[in-house]
PATORRO-44330 format. One record per residue (C-alpha): residue in one letter; x, y, z. Coordinates in nm, 2 decimals. Layout:
{rec A {X Y Z}}
...
END
This chain:
{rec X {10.14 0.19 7.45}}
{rec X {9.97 -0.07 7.69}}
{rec X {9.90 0.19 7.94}}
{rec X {9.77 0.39 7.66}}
{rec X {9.57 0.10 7.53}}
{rec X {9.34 0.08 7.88}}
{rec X {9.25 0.45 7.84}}
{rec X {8.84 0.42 7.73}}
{rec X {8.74 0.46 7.40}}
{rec X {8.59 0.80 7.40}}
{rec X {8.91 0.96 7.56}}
{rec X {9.14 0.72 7.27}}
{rec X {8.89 0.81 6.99}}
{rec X {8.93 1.26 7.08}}
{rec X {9.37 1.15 7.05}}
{rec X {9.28 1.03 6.73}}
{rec X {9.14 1.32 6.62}}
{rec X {9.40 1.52 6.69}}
{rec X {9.60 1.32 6.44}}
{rec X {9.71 1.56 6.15}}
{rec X {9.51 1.36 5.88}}
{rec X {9.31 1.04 5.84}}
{rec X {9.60 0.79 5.65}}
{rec X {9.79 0.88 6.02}}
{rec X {9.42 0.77 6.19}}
{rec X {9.44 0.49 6.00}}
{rec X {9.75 0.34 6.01}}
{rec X {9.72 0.29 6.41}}
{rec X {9.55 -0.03 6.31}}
{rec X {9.85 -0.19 6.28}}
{rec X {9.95 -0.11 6.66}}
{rec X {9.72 -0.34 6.84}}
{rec X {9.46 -0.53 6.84}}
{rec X {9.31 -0.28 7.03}}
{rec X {9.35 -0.01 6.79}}
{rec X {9.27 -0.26 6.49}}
{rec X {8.87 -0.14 6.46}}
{rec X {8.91 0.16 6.66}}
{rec X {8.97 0.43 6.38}}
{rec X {8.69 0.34 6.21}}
{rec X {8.47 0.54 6.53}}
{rec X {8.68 0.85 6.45}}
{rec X {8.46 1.12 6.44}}
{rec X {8.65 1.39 6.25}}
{rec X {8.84 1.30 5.91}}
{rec X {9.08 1.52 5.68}}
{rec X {9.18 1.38 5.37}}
{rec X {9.51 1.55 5.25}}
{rec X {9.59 1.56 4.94}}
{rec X {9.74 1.90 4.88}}
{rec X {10.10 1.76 4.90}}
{rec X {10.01 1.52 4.61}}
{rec X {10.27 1.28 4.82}}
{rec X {10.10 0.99 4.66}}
{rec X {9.94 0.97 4.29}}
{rec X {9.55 1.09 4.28}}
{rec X {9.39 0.77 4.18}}
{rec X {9.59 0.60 4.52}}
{rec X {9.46 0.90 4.74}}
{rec X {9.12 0.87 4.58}}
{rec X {9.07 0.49 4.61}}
{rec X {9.22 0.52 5.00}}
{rec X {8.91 0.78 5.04}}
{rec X {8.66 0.52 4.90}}
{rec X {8.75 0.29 5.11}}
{rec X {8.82 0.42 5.45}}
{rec X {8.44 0.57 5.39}}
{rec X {8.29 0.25 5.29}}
{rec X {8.38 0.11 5.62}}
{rec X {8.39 0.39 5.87}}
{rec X {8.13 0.32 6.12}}
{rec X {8.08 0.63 6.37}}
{rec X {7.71 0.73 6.38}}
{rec X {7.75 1.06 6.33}}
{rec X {8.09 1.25 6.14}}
{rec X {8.17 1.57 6.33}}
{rec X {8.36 1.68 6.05}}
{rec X {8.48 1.58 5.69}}
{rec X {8.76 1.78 5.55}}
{rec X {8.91 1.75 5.17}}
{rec X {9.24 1.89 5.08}}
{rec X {9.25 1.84 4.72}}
{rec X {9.58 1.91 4.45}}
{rec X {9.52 2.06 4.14}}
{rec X {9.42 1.69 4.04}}
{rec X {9.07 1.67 4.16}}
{rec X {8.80 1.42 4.02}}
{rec X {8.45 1.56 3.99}}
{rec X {8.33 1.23 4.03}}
{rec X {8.48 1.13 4.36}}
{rec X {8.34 1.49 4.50}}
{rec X {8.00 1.39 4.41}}
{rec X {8.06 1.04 4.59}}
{rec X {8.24 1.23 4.87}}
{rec X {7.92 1.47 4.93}}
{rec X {7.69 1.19 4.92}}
{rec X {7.91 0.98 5.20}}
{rec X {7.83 1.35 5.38}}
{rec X {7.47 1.26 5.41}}
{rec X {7.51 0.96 5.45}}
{rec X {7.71 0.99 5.84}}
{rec X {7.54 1.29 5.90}}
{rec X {7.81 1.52 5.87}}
{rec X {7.80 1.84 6.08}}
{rec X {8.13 2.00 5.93}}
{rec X {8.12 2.00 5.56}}
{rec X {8.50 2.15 5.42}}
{rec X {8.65 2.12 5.04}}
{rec X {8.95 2.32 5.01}}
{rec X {9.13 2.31 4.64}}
{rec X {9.51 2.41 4.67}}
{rec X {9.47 2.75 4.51}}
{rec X {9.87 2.81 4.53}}
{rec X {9.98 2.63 4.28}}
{rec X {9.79 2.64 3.89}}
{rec X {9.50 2.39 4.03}}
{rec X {9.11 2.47 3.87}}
{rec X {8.87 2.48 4.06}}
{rec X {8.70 2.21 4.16}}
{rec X {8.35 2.16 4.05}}
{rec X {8.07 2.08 4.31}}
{rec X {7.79 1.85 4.19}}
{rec X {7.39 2.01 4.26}}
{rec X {7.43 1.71 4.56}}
{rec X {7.55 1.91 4.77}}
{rec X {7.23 2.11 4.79}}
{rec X {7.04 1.82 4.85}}
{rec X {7.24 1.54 5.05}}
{rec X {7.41 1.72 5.29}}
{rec X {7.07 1.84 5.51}}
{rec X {7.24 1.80 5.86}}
{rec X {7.53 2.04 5.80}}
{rec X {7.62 2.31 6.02}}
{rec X {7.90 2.42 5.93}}
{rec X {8.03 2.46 5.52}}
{rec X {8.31 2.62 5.41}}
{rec X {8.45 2.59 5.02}}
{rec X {8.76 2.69 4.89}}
{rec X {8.86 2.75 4.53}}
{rec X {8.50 2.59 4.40}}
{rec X {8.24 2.61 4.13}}
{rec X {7.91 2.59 4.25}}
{rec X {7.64 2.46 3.93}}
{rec X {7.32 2.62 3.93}}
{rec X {7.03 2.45 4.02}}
{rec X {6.62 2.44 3.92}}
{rec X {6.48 2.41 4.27}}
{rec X {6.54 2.58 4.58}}
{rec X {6.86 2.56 4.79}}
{rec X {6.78 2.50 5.16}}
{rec X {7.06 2.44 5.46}}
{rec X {6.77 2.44 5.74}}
{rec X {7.08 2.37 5.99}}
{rec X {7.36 2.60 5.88}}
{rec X {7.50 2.87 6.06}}
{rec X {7.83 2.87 5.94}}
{rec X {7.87 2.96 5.60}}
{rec X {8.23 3.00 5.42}}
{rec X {8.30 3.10 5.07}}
{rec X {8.69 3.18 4.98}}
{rec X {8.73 3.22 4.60}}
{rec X {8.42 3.04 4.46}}
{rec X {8.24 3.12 4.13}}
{rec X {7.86 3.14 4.13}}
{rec X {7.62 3.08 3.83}}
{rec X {7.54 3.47 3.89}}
{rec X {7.35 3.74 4.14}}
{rec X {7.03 3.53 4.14}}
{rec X {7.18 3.20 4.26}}
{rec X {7.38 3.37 4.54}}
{rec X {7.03 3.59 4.65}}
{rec X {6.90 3.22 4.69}}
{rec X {7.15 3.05 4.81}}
{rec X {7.18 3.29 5.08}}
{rec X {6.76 3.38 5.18}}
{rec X {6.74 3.01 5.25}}
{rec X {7.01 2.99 5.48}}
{rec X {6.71 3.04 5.77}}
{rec X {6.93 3.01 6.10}}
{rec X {7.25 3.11 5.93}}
{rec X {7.45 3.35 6.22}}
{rec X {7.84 3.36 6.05}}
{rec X {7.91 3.45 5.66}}
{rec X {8.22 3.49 5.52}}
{rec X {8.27 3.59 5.16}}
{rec X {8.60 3.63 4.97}}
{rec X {8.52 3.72 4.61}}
{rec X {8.77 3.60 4.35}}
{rec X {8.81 3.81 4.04}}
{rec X {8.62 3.61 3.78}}
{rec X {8.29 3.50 4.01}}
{rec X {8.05 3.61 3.77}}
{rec X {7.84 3.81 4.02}}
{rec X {7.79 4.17 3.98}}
{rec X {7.57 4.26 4.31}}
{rec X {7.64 4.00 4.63}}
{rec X {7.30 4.03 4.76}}
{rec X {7.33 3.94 5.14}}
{rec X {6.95 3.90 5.26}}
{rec X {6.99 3.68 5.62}}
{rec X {6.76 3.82 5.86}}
{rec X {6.96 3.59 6.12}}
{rec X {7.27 3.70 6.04}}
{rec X {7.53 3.79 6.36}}
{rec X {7.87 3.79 6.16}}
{rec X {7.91 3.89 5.85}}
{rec X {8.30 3.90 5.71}}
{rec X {8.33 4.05 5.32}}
{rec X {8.65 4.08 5.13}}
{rec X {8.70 4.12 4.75}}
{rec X {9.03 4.03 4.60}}
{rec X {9.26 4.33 4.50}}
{rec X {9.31 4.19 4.18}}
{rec X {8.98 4.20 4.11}}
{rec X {8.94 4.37 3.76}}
{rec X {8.58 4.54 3.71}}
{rec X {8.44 4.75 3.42}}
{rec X {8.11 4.78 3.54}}
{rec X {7.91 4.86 3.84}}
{rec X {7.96 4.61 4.12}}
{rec X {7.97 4.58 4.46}}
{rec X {7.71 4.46 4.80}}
{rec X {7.38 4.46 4.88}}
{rec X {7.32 4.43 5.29}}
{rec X {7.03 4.32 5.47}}
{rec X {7.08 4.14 5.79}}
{rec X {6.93 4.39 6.04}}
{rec X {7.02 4.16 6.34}}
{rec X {7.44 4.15 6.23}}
{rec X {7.67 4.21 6.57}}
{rec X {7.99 4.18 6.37}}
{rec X {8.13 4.37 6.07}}
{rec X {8.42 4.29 5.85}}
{rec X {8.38 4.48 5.49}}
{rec X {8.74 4.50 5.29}}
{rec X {8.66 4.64 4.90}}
{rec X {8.96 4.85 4.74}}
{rec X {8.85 4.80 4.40}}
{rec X {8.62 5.11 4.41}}
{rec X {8.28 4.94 4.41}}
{rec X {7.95 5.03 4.66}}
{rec X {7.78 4.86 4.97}}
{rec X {7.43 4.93 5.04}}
{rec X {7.29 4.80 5.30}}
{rec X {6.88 4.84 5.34}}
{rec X {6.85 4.85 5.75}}
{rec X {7.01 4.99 6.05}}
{rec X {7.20 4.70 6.22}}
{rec X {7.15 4.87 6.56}}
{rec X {7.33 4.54 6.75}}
{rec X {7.67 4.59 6.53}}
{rec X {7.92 4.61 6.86}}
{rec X {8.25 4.55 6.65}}
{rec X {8.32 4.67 6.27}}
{rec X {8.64 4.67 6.04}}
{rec X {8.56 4.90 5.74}}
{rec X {8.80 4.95 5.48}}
{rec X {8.65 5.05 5.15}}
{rec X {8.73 5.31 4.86}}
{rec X {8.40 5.40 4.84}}
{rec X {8.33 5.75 4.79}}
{rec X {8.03 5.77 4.96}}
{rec X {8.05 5.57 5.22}}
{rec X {7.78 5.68 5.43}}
{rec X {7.55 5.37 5.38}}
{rec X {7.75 5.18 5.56}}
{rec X {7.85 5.41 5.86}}
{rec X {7.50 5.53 5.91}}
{rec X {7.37 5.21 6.03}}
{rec X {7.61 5.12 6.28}}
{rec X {7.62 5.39 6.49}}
{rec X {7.57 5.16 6.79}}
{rec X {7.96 5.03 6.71}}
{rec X {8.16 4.99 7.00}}
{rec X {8.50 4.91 6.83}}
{rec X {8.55 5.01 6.52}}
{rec X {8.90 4.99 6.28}}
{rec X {8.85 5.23 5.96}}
{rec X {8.96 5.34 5.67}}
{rec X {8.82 5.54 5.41}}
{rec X {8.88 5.71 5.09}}
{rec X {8.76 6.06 5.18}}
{rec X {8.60 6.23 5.52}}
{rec X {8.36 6.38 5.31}}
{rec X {8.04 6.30 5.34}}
{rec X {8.17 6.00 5.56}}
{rec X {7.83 5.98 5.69}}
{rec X {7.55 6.22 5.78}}
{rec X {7.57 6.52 6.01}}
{rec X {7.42 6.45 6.36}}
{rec X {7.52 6.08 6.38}}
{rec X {7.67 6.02 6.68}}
{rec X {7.85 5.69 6.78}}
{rec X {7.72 5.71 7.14}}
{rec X {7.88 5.34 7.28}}
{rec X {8.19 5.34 7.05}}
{rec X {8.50 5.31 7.29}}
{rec X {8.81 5.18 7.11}}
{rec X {8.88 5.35 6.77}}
{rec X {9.18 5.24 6.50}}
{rec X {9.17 5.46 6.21}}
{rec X {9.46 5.43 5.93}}
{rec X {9.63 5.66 5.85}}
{rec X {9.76 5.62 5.50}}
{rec X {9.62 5.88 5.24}}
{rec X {9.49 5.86 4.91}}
{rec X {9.52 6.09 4.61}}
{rec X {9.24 6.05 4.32}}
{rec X {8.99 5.79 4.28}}
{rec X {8.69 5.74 4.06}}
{rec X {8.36 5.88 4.21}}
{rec X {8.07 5.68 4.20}}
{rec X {7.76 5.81 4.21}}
{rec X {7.42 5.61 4.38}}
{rec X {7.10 5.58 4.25}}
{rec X {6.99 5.36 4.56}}
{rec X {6.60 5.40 4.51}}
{rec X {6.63 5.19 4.17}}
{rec X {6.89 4.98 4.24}}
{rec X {7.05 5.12 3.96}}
{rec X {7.42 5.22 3.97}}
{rec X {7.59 5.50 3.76}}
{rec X {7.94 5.58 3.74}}
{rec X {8.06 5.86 3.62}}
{rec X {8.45 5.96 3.51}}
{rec X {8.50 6.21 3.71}}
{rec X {8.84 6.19 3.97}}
{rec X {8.88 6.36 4.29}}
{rec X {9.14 6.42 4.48}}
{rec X {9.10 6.43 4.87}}
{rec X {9.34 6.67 5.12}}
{rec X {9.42 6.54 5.47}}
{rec X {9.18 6.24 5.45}}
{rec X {9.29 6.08 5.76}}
{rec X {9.33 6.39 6.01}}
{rec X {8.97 6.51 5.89}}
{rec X {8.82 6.19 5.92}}
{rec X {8.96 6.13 6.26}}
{rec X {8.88 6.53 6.41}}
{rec X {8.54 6.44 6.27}}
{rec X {8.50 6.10 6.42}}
{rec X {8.65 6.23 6.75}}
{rec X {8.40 6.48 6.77}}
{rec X {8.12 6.26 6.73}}
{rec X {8.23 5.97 6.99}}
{rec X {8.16 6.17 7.33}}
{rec X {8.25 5.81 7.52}}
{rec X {8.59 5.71 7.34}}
{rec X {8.87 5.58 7.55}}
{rec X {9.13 5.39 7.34}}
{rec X {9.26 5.57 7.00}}
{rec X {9.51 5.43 6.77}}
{rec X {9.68 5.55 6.44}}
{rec X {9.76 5.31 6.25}}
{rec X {9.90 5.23 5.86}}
{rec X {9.67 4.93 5.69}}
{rec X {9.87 5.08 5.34}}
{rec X {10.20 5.11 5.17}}
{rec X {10.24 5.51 5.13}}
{rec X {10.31 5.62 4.76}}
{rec X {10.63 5.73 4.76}}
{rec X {10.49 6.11 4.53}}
{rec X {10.24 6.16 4.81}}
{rec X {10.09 6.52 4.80}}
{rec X {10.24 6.71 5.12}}
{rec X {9.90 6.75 5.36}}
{rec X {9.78 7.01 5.60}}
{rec X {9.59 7.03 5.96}}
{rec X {9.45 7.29 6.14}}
{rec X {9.32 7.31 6.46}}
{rec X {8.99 7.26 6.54}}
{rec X {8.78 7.55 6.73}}
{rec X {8.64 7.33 7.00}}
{rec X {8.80 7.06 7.17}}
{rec X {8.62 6.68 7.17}}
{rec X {8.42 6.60 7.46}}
{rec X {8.56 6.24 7.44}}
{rec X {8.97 6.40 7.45}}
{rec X {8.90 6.65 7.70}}
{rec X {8.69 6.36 7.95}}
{rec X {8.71 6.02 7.80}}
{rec X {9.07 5.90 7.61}}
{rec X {9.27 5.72 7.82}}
{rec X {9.51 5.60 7.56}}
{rec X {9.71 5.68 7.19}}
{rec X {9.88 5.49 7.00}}
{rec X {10.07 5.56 6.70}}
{rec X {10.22 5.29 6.49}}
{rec X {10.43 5.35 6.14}}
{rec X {10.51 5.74 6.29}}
{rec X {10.69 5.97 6.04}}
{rec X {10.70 6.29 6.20}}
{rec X {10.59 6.47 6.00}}
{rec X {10.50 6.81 6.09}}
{rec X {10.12 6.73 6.11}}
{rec X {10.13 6.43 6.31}}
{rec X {10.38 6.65 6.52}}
{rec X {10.04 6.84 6.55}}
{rec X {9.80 6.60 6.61}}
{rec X {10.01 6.45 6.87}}
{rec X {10.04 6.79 7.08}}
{rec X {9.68 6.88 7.05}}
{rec X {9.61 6.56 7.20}}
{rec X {9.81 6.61 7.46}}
{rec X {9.78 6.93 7.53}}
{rec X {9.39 6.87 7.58}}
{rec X {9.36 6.48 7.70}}
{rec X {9.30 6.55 8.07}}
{rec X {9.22 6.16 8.14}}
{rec X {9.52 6.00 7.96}}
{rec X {9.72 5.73 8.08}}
{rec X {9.94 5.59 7.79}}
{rec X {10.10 5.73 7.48}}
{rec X {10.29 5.51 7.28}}
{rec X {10.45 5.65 6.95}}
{rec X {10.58 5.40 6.72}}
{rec X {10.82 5.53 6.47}}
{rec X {10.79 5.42 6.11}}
{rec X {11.07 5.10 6.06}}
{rec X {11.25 5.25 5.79}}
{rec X {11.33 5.53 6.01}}
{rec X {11.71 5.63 6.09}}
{rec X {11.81 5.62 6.41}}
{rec X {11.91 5.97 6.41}}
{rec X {11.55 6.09 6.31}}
{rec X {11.36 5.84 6.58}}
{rec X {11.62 6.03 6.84}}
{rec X {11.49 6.39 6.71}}
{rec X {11.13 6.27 6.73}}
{rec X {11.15 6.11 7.06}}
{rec X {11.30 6.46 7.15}}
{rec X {11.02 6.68 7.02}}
{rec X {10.76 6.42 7.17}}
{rec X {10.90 6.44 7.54}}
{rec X {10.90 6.85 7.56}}
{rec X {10.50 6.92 7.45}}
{rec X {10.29 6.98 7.77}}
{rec X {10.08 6.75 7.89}}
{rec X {9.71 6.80 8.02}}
{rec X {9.73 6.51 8.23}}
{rec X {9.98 6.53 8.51}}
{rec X {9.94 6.09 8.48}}
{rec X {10.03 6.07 8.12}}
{rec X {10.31 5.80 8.04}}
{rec X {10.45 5.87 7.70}}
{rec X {10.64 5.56 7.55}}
{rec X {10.80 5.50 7.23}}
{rec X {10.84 5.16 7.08}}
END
């Protein structure tokens, strides 16, 4: 501990933060008198209550306290873990001791594992907290408020199962986030927002997932302008719609998996994508004819198939969104979508087949044909397949060949049979897999 102890305090203060929570910063007061002032310098605290170790009120008075006399200039970050005990109260005092140190690093995370509410964050926040740059919530209510919100340092911007006040307060909440470059957005099912309007103009990454329990009678879904976004994350299975009102020419990597029906407002302004991991309800009218994704080089597309969902029907001029009753049922999903994307990716050089989905067990038998002219990007570019969760079945059999009967640059094929396999049917596949001719005399086929 002494040679410890003659370390200087900058290099002692970053061990400290490395501590897992501030009670452990804390109690190495008692090790020295060296160490008896020195936590109070700590420039990163975590408050953990989640384990509810101790009562609330002794957690809660041990916050107060450590705050009142904490004495670094500036708090890099400030992080609650609250129980499903959480005083309203205390937050708002919390918040305010954010202003007060400056806090860069604002995070309130409510335990949302066990039956814990929400935890309710005073209008405070808004207003003290002007140096943050980073804020990220968890399992909170957010209260409305009469003047504008404003974050003029925030660029990282974190909302996991929070309920709003409505549409309007997230539009604002959002357009005065002026520098903000990363967003992500996990809607809970009861967050009282119909339309998550997303207007950042300096917007890099942008990360959007809405819960799969979410339960919706009406029209719902995301509005999209950040024209300047380099990274795409959109996850909605609850059968909703994503418009988004200008190309995002700079978009290099994007994970799209949506049950849209018409998810062509989305594809249409990315075509500058360089990675991109999708899947989709239907091929249909995936996005327009003529598009071409002219950078994209790595492609994962999933593989799992879908049998009827509702069709939703735009009225994107208005703003106004109609549903209609009307299901549809979708043959060979995947295989189309990927011919079709294939075809219109001349530079693609890494392929990979992949299941983001449990199959349904009743799942419609599907069909592939051939298509009449061969990719540019299979017969010039694709260096690699692979094929995780692989059944066998006899149109993946025929996907597989076509690809290797035609890929004249490839490298690597890796086949991964589905788990649940027997071993007997892996040997038969491996067995099929090995005999198809190969375009490319360099072709290594492997099968984990």
């Amino acid at each position: 501990m002494d040679k410890i102890s003659q370390l200087p305090d900058d290099l002692l203060l970053r061990i400290l933060s490395l501590l897992p929570t501030s009670k452990d910063v804390v109690d190495t007061m008692v090790l020295s008198k060296r160490w008896k002032f020195l936590w109070m310098f700590v420039p990163r605290l975590l408050y953990d209550d989640s384990h509810q170790d101790t009562d609330y009120a002794r957690f809660s008075r041990f916050v107060d306290r450590s705050l009142s006399v904490h004495k670094a200039p500036v708090l890099e970050t400030l992080h609650f873990k609250l129980g499903k005990i959480c005083g309203a109260g205390d937050v708002h005092i919390w918040i305010r001791a954010a202003d007060k140190f400056s806090v860069r690093e604002l995070i309130i995370e409510i335990d949302s594992s066990s039956s814990a509410s929400p935890a309710i964050l005073p209008r405070s926040l808004y207003t003290e907290s002007s140096m943050l740059v980073t804020l990220k919530l968890n399992n909170a209510i957010l209260l409305d408020v009469s003047s504008s919100v404003s974050f003029p340092y925030l660029i990282n911007l974190s909302l996991l199962s929070v309920k709003y006040p409505g549409n309007e307060f997230v539009n604002s909440l959002l357009s005065n986030c002026h520098v903000l470059e990363d967003l992500v957005v996990e809607q809970c099912p009861d967050d009282n927002v119909t339309i998550f309007t997303v207007n950042v103009p300096s917007l890099k990454y942008l990360d959007l997932h809405t819960s799969d329990d979410r339960v919706v009678d009406f029209a719902h879904g995301f509005l999209i302008d950040a024209p300047n976004l380099e990274w795409f994350d959109i996850r909605d299975v609850t059968g909703g719609f994503c418009v988004i009102e200008n190309n995002m020419p700079n978009v290099s990597e994007a994970y799209i998996d949506v049950t849209y029906t018409l998810p062509r407002e989305i594809l249409s302004c990315i075509t500058s994508v360089q990675y991109l991991d999708l899947c989709l309800l239907t091929s249909h009218d995936a996005y327009p004819v003529g598009s071409i994704f002219c950078c994209l080089v790595r492609l994962t597309i999933c593989t799992c198939e879908t049998e009827c969902y509702p069709y939703v029907q735009l009225c994107v001029g208005v703003r106004k969104i109609i549903r209609t009753a009307v299901y549809i049922h979708f043959a060979n999903t995947p295989l189309n979508l990927l011919m079709r994307v294939l075809k219109d990716s001349p530079k693609l050089k890494s392929l990979k087949l992949e299941q983001h989905h449990i199959r349904r067990a009743n799942q419609l038998p599907i069909y592939w044909s051939e298509p009449s002219s061969v990719p540019e990007c299979v017969s010039g570019n694709l260096e690699t397949l692979e094929w995780l969760d692989y059944e066998g079945r006899e149109e993946e059999k025929q996907v597989v060949a076509y690809i290797l009967r035609f890929g004249s640059c490839l490298k690597k094929v890796t086949i991964k049979p589905e788990s649940t396999s027997y071993d007997r049917d892996k040997l038969v596949m491996i067995k099929e897999l090995s005999f198809l001719p190969r375009s490319s005399p360099a072709c290594r086929l492997s099968f984990d």
